[in-house]
PDB file of the backbone (N, CA, C, O) and the ligand in Angstrom, with CONECT records:
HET     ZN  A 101       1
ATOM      1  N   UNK A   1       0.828  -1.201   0.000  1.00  0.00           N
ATOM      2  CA  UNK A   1       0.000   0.000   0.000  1.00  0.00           C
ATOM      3  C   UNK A   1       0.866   1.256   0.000  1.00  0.00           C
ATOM      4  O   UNK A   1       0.336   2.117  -0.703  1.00  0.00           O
ATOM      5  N   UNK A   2       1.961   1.642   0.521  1.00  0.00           N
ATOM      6  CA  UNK A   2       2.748   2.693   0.716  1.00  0.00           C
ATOM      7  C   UNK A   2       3.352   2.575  -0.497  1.00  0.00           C
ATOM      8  O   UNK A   2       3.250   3.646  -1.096  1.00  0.00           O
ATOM      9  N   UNK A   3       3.992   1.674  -1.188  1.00  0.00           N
ATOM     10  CA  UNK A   3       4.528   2.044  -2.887  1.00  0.00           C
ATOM     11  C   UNK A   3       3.598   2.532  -3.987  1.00  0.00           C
ATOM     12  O   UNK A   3       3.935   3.078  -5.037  1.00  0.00           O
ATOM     13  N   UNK A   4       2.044   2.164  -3.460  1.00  0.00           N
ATOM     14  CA  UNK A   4       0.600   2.129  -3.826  1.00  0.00           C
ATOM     15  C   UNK A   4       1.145   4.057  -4.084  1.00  0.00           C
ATOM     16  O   UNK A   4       1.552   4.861  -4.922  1.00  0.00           O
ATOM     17  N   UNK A   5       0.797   3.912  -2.817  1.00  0.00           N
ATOM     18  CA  UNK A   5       0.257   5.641  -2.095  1.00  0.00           C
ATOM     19  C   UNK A   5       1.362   6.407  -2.828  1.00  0.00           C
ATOM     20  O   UNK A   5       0.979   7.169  -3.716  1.00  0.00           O
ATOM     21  N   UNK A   6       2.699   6.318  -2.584  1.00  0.00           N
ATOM     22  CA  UNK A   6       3.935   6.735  -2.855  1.00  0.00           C
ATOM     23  C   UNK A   6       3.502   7.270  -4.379  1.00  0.00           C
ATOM     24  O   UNK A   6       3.192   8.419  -4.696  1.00  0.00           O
ATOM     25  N   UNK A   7       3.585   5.971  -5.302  1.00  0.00           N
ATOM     26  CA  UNK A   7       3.448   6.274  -7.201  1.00  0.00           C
ATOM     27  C   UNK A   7       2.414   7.680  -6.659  1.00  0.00           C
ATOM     28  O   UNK A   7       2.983   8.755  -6.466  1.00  0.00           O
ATOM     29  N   UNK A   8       0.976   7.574  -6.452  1.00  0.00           N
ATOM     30  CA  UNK A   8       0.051   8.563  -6.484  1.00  0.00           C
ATOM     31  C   UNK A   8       0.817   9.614  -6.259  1.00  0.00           C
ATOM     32  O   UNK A   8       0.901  10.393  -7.208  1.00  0.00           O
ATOM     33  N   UNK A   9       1.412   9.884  -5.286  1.00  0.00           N
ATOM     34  CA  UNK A   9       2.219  11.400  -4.765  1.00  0.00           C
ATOM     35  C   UNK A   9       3.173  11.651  -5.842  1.00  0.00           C
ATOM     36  O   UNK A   9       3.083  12.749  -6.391  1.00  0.00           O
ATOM     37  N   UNK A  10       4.137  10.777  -6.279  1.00  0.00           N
ATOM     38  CA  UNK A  10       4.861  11.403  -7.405  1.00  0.00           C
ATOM     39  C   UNK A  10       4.299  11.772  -8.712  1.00  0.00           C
ATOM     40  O   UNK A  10       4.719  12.722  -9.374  1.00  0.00           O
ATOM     41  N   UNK A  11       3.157  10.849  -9.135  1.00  0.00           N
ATOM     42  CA  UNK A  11       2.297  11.423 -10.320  1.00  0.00           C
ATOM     43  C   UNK A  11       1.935  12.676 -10.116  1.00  0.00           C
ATOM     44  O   UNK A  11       1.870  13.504 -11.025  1.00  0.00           O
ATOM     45  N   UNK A  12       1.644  12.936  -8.790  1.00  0.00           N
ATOM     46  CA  UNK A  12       0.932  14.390  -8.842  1.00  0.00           C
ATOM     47  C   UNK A  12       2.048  15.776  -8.630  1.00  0.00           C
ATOM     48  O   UNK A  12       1.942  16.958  -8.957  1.00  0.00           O
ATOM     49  N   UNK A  13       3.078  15.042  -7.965  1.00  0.00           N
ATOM     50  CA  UNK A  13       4.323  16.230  -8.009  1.00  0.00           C
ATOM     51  C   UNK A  13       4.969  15.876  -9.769  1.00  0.00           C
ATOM     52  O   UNK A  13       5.124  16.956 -10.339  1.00  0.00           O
ATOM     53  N   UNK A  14       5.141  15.336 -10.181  1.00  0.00           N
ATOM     54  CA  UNK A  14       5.278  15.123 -11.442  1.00  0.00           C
ATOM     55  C   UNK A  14       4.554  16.071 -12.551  1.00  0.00           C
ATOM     56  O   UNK A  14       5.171  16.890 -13.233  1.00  0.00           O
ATOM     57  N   UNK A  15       3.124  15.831 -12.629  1.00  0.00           N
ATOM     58  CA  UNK A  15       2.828  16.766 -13.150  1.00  0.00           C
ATOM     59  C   UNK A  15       1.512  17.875 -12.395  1.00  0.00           C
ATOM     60  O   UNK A  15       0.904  17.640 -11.351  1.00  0.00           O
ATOM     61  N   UNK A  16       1.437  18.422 -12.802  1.00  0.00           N
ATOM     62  CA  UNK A  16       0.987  19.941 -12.317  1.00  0.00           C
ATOM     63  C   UNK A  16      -0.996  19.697 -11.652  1.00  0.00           C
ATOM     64  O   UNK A  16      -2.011  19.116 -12.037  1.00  0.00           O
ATOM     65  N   UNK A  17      -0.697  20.293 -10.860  1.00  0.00           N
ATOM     66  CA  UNK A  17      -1.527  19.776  -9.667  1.00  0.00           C
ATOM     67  C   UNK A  17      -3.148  19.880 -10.819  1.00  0.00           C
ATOM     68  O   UNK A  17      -3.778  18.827 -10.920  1.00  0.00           O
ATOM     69  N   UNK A  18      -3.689  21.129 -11.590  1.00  0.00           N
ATOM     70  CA  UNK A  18      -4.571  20.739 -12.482  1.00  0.00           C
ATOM     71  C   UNK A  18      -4.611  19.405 -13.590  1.00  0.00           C
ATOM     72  O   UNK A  18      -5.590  18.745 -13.937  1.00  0.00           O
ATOM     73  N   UNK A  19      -3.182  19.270 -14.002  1.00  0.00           N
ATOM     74  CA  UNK A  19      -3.277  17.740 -14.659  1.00  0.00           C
ATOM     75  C   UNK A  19      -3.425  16.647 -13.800  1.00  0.00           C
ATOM     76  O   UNK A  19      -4.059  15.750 -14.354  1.00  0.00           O
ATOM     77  N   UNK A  20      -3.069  16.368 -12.609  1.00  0.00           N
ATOM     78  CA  UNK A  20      -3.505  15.275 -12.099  1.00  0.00           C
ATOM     79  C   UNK A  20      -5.192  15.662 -11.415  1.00  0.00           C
ATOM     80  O   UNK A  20      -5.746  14.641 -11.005  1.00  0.00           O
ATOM     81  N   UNK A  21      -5.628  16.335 -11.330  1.00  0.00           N
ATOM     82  CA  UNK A  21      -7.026  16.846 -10.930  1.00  0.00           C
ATOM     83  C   UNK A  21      -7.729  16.178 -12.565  1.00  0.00           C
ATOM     84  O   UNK A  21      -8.915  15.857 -12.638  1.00  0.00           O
ATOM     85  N   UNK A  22      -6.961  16.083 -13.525  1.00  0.00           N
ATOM     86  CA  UNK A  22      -7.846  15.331 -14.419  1.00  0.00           C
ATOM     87  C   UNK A  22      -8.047  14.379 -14.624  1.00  0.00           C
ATOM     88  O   UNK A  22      -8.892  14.056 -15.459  1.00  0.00           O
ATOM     89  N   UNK A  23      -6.945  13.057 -13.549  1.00  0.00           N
ATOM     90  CA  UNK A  23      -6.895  11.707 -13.688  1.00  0.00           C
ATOM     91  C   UNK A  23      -7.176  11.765 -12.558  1.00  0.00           C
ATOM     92  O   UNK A  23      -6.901  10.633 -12.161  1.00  0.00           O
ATOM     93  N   UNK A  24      -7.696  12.537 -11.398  1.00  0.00           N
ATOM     94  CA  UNK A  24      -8.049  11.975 -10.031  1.00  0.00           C
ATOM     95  C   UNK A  24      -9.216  12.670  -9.678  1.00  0.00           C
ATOM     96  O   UNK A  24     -10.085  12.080  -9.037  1.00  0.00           O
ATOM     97  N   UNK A  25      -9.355  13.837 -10.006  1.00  0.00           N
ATOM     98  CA  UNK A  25     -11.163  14.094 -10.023  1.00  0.00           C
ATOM     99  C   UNK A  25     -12.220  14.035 -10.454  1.00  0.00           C
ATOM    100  O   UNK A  25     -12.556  13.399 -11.453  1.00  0.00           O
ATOM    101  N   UNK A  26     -12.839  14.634  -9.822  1.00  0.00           N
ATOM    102  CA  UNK A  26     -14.508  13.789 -10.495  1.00  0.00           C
ATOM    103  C   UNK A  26     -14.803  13.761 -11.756  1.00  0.00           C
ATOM    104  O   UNK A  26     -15.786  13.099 -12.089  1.00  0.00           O
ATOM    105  N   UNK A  27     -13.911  14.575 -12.918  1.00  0.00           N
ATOM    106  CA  UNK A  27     -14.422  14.732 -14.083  1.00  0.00           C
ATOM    107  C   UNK A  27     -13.067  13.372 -14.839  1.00  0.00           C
ATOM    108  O   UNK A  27     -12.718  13.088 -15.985  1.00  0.00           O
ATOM    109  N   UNK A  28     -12.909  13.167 -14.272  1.00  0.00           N
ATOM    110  CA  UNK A  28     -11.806  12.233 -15.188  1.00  0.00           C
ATOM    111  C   UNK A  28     -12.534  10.831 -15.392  1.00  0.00           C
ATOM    112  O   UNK A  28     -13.126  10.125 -14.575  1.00  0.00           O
ATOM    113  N   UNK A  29     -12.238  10.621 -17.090  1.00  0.00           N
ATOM    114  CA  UNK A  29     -12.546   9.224 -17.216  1.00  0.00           C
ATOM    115  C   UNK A  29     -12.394   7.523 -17.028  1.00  0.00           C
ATOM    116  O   UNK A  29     -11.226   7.264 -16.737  1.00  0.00           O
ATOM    117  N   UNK A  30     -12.781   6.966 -17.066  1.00  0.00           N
ATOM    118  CA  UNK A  30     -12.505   5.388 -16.895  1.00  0.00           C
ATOM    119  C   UNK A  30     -11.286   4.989 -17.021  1.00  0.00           C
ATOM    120  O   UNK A  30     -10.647   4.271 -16.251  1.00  0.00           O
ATOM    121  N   UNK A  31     -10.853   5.623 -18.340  1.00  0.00           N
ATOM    122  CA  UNK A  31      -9.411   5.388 -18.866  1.00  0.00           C
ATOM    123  C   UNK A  31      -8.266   5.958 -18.167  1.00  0.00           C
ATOM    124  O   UNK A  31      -7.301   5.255 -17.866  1.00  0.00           O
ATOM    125  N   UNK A  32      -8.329   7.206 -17.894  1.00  0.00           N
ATOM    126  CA  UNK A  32      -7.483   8.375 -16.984  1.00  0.00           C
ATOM    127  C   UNK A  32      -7.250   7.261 -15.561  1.00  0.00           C
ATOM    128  O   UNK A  32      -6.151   6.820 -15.224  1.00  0.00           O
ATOM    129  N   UNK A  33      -8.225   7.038 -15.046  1.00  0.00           N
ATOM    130  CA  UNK A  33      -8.259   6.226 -13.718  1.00  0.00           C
ATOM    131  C   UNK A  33      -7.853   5.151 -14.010  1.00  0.00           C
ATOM    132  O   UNK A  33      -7.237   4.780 -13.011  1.00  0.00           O
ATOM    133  N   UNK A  34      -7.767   3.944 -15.191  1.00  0.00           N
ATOM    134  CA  UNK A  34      -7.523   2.961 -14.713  1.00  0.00           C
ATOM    135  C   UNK A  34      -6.212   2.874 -15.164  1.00  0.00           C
ATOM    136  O   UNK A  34      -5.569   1.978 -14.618  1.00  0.00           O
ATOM    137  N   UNK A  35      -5.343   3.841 -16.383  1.00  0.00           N
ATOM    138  CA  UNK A  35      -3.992   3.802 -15.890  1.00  0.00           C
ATOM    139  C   UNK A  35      -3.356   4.656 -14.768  1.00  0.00           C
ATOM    140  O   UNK A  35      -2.162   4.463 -14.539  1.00  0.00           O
ATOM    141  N   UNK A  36      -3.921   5.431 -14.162  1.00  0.00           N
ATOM    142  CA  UNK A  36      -3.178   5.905 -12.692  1.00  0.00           C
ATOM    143  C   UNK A  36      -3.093   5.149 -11.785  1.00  0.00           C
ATOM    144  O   UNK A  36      -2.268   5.296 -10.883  1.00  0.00           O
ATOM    145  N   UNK A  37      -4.232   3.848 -11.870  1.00  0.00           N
ATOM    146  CA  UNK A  37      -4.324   3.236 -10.646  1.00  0.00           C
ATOM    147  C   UNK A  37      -2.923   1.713 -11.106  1.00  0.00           C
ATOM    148  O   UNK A  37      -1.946   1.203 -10.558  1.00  0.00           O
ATOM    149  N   UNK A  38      -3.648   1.568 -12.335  1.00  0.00           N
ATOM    150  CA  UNK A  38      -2.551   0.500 -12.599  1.00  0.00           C
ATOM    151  C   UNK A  38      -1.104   0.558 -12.837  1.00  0.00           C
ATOM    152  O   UNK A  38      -0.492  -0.509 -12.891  1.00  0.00           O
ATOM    153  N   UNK A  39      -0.271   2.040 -13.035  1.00  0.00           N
ATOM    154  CA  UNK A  39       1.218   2.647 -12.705  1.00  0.00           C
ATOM    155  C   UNK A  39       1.489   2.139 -11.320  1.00  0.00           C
ATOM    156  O   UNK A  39       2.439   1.434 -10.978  1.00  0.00           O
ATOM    157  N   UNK A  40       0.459   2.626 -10.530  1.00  0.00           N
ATOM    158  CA  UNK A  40       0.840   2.874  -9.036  1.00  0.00           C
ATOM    159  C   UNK A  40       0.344   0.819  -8.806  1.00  0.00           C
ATOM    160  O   UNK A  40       1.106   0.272  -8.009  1.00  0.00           O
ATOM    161  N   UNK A  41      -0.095   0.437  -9.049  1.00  0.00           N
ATOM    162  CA  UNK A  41      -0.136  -0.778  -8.866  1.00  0.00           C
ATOM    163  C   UNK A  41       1.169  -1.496  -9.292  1.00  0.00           C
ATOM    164  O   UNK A  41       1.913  -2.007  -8.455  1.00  0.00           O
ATOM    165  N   UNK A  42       1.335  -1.510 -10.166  1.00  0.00           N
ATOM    166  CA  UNK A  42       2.690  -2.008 -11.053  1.00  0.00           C
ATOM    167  C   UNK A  42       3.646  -1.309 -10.648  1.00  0.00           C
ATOM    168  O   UNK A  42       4.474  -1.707 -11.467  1.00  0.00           O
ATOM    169  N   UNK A  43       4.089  -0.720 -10.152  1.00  0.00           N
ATOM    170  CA  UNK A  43       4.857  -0.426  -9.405  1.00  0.00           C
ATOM    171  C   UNK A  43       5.268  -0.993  -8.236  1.00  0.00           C
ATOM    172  O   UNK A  43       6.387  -1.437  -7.979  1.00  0.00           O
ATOM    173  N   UNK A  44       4.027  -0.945  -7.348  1.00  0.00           N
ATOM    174  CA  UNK A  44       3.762  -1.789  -6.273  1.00  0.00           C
ATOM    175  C   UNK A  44       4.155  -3.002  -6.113  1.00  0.00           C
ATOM    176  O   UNK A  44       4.704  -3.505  -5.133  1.00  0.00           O
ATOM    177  N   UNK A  45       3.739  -3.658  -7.519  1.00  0.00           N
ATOM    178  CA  UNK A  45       3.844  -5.167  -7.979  1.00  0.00           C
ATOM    179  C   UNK A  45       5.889  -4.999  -7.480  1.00  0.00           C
ATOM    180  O   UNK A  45       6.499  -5.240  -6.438  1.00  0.00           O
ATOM    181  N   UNK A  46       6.367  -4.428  -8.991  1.00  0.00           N
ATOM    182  CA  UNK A  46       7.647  -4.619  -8.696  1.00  0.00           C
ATOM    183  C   UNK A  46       8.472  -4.326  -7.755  1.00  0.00           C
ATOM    184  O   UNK A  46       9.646  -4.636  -7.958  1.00  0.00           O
ATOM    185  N   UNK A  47       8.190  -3.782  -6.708  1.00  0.00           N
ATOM    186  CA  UNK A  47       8.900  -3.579  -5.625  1.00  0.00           C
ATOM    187  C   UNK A  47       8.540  -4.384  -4.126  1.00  0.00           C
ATOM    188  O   UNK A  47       9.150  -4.406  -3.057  1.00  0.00           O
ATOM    189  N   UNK A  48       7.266  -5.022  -4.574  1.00  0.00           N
ATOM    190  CA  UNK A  48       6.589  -5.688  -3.565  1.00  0.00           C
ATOM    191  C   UNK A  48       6.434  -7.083  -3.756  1.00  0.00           C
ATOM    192  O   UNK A  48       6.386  -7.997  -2.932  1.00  0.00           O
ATOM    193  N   UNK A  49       6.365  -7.081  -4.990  1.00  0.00           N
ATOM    194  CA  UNK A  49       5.593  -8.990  -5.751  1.00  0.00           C
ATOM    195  C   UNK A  49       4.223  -8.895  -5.361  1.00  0.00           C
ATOM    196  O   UNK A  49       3.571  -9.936  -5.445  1.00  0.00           O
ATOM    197  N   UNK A  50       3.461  -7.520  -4.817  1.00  0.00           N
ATOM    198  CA  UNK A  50       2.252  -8.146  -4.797  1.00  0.00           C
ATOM    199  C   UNK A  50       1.727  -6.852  -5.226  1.00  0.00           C
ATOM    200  O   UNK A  50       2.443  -5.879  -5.464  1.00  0.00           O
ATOM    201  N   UNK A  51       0.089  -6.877  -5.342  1.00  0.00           N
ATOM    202  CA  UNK A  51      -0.478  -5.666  -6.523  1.00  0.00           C
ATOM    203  C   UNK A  51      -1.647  -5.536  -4.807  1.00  0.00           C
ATOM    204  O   UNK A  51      -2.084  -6.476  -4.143  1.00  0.00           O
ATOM    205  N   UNK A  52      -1.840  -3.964  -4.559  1.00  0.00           N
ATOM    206  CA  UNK A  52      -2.116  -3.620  -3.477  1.00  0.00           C
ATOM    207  C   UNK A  52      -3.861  -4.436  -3.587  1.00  0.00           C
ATOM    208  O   UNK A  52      -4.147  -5.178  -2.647  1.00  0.00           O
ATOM    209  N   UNK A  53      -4.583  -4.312  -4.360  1.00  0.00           N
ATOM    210  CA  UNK A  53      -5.894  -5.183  -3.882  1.00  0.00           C
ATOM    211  C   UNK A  53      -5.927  -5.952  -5.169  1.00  0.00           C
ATOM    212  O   UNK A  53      -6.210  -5.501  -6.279  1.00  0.00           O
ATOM    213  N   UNK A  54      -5.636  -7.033  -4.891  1.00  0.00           N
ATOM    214  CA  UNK A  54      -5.953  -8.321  -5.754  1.00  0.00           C
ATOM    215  C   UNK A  54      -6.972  -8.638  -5.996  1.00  0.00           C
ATOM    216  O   UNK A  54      -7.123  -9.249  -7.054  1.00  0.00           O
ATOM    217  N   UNK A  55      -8.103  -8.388  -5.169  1.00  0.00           N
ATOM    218  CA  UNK A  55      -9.391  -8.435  -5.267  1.00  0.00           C
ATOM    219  C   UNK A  55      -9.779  -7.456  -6.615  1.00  0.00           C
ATOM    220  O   UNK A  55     -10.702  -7.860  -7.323  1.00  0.00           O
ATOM    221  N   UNK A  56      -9.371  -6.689  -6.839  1.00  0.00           N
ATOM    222  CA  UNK A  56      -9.830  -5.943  -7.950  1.00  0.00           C
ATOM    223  C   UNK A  56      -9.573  -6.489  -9.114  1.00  0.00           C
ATOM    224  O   UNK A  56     -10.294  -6.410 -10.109  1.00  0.00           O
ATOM    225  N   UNK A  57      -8.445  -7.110  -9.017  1.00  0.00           N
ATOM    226  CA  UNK A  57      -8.044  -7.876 -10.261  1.00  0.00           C
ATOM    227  C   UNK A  57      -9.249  -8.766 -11.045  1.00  0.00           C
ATOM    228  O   UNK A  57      -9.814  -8.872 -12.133  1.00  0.00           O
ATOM    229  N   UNK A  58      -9.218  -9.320  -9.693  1.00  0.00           N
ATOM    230  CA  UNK A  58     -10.684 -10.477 -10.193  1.00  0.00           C
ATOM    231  C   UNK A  58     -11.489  -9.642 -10.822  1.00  0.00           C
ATOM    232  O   UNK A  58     -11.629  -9.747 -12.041  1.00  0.00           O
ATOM    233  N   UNK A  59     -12.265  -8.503  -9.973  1.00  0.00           N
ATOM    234  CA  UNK A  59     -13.513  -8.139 -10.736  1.00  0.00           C
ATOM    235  C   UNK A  59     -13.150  -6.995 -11.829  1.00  0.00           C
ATOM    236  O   UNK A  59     -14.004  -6.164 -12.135  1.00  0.00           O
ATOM    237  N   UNK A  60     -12.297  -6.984 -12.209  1.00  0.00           N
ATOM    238  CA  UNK A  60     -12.105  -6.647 -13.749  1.00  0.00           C
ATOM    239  C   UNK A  60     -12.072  -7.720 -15.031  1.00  0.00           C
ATOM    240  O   UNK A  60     -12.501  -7.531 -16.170  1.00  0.00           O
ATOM    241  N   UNK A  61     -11.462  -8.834 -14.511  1.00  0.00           N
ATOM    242  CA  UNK A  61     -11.329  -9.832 -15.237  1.00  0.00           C
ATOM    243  C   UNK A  61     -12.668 -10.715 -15.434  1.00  0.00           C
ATOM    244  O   UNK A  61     -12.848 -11.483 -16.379  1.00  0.00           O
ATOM    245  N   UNK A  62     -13.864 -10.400 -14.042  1.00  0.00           N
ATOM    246  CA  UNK A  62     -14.843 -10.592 -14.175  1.00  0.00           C
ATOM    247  C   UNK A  62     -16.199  -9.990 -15.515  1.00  0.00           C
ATOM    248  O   UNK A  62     -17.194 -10.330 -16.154  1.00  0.00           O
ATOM    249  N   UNK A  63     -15.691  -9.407 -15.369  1.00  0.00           N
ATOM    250  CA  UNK A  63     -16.413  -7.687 -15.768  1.00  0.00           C
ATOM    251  C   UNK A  63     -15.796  -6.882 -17.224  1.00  0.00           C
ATOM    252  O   UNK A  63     -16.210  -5.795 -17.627  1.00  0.00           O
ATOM    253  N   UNK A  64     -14.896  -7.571 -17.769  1.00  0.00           N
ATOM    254  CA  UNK A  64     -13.831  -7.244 -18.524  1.00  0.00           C
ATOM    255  C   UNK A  64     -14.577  -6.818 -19.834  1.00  0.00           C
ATOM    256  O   UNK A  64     -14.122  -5.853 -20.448  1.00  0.00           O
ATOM    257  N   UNK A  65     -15.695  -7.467 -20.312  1.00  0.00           N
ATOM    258  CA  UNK A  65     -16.394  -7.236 -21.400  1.00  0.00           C
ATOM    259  C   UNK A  65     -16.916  -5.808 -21.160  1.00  0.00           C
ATOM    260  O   UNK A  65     -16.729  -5.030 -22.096  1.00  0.00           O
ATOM    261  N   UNK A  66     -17.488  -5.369 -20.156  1.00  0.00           N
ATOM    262  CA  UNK A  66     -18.197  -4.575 -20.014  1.00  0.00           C
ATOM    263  C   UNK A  66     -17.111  -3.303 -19.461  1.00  0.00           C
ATOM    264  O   UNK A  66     -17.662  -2.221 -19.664  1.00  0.00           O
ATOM    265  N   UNK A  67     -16.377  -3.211 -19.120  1.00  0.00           N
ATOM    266  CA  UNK A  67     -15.280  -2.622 -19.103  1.00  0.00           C
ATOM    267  C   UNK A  67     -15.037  -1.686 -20.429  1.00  0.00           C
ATOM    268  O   UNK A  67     -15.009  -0.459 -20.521  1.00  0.00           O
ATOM    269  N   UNK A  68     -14.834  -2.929 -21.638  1.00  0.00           N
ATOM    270  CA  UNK A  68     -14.218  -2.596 -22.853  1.00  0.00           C
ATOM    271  C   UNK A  68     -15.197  -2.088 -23.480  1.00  0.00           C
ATOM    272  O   UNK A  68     -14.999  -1.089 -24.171  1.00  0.00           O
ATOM    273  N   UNK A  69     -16.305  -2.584 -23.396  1.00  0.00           N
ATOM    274  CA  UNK A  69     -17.360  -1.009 -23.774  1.00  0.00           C
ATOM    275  C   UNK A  69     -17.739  -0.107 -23.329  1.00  0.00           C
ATOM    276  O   UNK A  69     -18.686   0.500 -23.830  1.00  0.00           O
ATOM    277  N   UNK A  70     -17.181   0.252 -22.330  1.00  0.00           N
ATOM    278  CA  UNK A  70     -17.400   1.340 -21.916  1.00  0.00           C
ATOM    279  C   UNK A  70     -16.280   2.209 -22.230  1.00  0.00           C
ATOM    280  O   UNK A  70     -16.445   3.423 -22.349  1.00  0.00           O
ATOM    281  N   UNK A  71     -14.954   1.556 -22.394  1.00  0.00           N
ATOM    282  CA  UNK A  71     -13.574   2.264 -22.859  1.00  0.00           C
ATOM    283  C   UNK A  71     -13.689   2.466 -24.176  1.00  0.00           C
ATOM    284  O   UNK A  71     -13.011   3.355 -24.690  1.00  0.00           O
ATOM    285  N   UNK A  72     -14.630   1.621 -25.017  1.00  0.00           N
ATOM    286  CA  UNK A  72     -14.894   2.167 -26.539  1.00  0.00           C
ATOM    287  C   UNK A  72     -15.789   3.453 -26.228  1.00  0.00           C
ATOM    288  O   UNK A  72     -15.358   4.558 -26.561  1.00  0.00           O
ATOM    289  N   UNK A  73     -17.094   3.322 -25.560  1.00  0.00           N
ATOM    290  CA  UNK A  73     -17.909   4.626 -25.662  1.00  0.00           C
ATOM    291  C   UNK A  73     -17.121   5.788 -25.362  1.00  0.00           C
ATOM    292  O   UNK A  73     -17.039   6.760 -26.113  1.00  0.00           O
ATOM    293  N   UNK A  74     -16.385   5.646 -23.953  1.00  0.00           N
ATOM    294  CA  UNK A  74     -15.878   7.120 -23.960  1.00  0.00           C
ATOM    295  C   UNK A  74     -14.475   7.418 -24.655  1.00  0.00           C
ATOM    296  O   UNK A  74     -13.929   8.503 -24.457  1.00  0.00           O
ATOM    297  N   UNK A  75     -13.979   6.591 -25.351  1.00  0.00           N
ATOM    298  CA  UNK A  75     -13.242   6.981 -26.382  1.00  0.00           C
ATOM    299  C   UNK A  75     -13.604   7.490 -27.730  1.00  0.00           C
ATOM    300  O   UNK A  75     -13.079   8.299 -28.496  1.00  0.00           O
ATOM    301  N   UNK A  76     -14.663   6.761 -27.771  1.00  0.00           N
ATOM    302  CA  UNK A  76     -15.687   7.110 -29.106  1.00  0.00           C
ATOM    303  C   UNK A  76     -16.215   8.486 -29.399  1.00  0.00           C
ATOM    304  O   UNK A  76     -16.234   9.179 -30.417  1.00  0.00           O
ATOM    305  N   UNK A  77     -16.697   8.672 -27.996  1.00  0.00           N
ATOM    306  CA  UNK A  77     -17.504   9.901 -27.171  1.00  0.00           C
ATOM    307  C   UNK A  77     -16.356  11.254 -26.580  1.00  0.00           C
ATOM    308  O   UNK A  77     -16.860  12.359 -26.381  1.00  0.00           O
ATOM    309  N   UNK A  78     -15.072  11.085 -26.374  1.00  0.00           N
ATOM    310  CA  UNK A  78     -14.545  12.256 -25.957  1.00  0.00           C
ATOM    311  C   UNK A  78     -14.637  13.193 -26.213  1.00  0.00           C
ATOM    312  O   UNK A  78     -15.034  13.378 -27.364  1.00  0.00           O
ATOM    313  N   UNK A  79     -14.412  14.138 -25.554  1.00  0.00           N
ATOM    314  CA  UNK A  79     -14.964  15.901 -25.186  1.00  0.00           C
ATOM    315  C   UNK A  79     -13.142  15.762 -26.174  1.00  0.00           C
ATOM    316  O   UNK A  79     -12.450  14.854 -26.634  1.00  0.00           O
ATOM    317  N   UNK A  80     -13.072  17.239 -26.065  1.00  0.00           N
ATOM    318  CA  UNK A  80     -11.490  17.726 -25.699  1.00  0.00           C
ATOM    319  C   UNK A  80     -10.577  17.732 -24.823  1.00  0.00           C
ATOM    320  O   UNK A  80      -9.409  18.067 -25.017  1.00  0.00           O
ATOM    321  N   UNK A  81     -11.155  17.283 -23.595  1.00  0.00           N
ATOM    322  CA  UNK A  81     -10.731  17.503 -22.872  1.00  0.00           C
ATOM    323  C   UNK A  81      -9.902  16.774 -22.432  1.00  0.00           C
ATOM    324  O   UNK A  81     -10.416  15.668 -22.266  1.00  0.00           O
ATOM    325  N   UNK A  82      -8.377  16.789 -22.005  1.00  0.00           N
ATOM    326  CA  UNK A  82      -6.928  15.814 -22.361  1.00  0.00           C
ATOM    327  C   UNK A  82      -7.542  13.982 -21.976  1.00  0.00           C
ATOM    328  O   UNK A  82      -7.346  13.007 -22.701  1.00  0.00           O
ATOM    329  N   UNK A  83      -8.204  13.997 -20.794  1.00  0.00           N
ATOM    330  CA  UNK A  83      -8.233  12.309 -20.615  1.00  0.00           C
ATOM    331  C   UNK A  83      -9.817  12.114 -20.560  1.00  0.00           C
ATOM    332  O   UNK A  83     -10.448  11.621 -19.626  1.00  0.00           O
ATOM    333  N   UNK A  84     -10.267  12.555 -21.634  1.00  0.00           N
ATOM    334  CA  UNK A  84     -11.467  12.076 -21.972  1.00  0.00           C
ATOM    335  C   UNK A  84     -13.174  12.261 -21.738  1.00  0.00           C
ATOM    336  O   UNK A  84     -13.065  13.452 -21.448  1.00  0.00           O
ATOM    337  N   UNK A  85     -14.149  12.102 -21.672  1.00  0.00           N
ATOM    338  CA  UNK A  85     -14.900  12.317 -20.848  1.00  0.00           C
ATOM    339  C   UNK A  85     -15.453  11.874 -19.293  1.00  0.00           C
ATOM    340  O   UNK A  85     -14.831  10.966 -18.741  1.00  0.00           O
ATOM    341  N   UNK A  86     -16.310  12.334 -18.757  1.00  0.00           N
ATOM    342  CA  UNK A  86     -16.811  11.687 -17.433  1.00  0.00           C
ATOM    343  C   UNK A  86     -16.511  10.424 -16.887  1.00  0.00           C
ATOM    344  O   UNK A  86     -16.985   9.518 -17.572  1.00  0.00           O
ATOM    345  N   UNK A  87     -15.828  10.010 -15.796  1.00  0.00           N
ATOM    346  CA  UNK A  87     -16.298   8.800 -14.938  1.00  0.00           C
ATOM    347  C   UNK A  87     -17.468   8.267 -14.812  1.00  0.00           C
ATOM    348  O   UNK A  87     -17.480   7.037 -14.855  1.00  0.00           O
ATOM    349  N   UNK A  88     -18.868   9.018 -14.611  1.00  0.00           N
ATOM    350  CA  UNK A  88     -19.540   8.990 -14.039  1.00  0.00           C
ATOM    351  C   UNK A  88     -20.655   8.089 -14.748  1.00  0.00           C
ATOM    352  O   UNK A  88     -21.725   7.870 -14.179  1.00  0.00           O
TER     353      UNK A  88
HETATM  354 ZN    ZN A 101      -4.493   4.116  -6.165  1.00  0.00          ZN2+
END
């Protein structure tokens, strides 16, 4: 969890506190979120051997179809705006 937490803090000192407000706030999309979460996971992985909730793993792999249409719609669907449209 702390290599978890750690990646998050350098992404955001990395880049500029409005660009990460676009992969970590409410307006950021599916896509924006699920590579921020999976850097800081993989990361995790390699310094740890383990990926901070494994449990998630499953229910993506569960869920995976429905996932990928939703990563087509809002890719399909993007605003201008750098990582895409809405989470929500
Ligand atoms: Zn995270």
């Amino acid at each position: 969890m702390l290599v978890h937490e750690t990646a998050h803090r350098q992404q955001a000192l990395a880049m500029a506190p409005e660009k990460y407000q676009a992969i970590s706030g409410p307006e950021r999309s599916l896509w924006a979120l699920t590579i921020r979460e999976e850097i800081a996971d993989c990361l995790a992985d390699r310094v740890t051997g383990r990926v901070t909730q494994e449990n998630v793993r499953a229910f993506v792999i569960e869920n995976e179809r429905a996932f990928w249409e939703r990563f087509t719609h809002e890719m399909l669907t993007a605003s201008n705006k750098p990582f895409g449209a809405s989470c929500r």
